[in-house]
C-alpha positions as CSV (number, residue, x, y, z in Angstrom):
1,X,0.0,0.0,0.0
2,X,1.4,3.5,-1.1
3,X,1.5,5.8,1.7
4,X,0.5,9.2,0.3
5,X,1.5,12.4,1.7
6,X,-0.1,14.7,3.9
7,X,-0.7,17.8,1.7
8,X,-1.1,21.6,3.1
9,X,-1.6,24.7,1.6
10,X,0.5,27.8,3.4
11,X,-1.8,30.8,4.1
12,X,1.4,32.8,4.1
13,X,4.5,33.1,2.2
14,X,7.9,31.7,3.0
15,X,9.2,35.2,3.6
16,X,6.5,36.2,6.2
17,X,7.1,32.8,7.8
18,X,11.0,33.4,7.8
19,X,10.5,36.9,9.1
20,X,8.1,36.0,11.9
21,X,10.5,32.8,12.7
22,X,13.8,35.7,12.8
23,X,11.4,37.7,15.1
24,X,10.4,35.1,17.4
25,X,13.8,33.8,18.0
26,X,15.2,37.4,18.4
27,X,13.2,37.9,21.7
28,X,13.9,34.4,22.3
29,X,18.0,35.2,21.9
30,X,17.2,38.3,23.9
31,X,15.8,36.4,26.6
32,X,18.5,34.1,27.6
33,X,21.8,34.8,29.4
34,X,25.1,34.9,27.6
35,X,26.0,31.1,26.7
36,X,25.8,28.3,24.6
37,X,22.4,28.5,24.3
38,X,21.9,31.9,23.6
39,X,25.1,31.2,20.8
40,X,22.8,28.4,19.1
41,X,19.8,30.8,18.8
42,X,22.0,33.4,17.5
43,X,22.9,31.1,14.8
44,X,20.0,30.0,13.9
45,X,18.7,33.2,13.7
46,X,21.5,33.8,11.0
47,X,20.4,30.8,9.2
48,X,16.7,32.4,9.0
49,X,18.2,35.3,7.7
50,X,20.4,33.9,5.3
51,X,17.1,31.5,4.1
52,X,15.4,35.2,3.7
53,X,18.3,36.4,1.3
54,X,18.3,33.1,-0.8
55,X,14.2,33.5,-0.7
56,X,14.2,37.0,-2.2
57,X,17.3,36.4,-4.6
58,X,15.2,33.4,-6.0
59,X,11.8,35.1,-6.5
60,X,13.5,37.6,-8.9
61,X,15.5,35.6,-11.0
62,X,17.2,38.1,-12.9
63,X,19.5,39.4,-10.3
64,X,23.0,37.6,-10.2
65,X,23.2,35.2,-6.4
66,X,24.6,36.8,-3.9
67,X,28.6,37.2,-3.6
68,X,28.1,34.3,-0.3
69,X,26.0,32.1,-2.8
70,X,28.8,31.4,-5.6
71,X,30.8,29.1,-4.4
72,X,27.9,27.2,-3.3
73,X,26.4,27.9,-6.6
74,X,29.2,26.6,-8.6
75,X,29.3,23.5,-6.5
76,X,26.2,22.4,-7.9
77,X,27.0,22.0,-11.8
């Protein structure tokens, strides 16, 4: 028996997602005492931010990636 997949339709867009994700860990970061913990949230709020960049540099395709992007970019041919 094929299993099928669970399928959902976003009411929002990736960016408001992201954005509201960024926000939510920023008060989060804010919250915590200097430490390891506070470090990871930091860095994932870098990763959010860094998802927001690739986000917008993909829904206009016309711009060239971004200078941190090419040598991912050239990875992948």
């Amino acid at each position: 028996m094929v299993k099928r997949r669970r399928r959902f339709k976003q009411t929002t867009t990736l960016a408001q997602r992201l954005t509201q994700e960024a926000s939510h860990l920023r008060k989060e970061a804010r919250s915590l005492s200097p430490g390891p913990e506070q470090a990871l949230v930091w860095r994932k709020i870098r990763q959010v931010e860094t998802a927001l960049r690739f986000d917008a540099w993909l829904t206009v395709p016309r711009e060239p990636p971004p200078k941190e992007a090419a040598p991912l970019m050239n990875n992948w041919r």
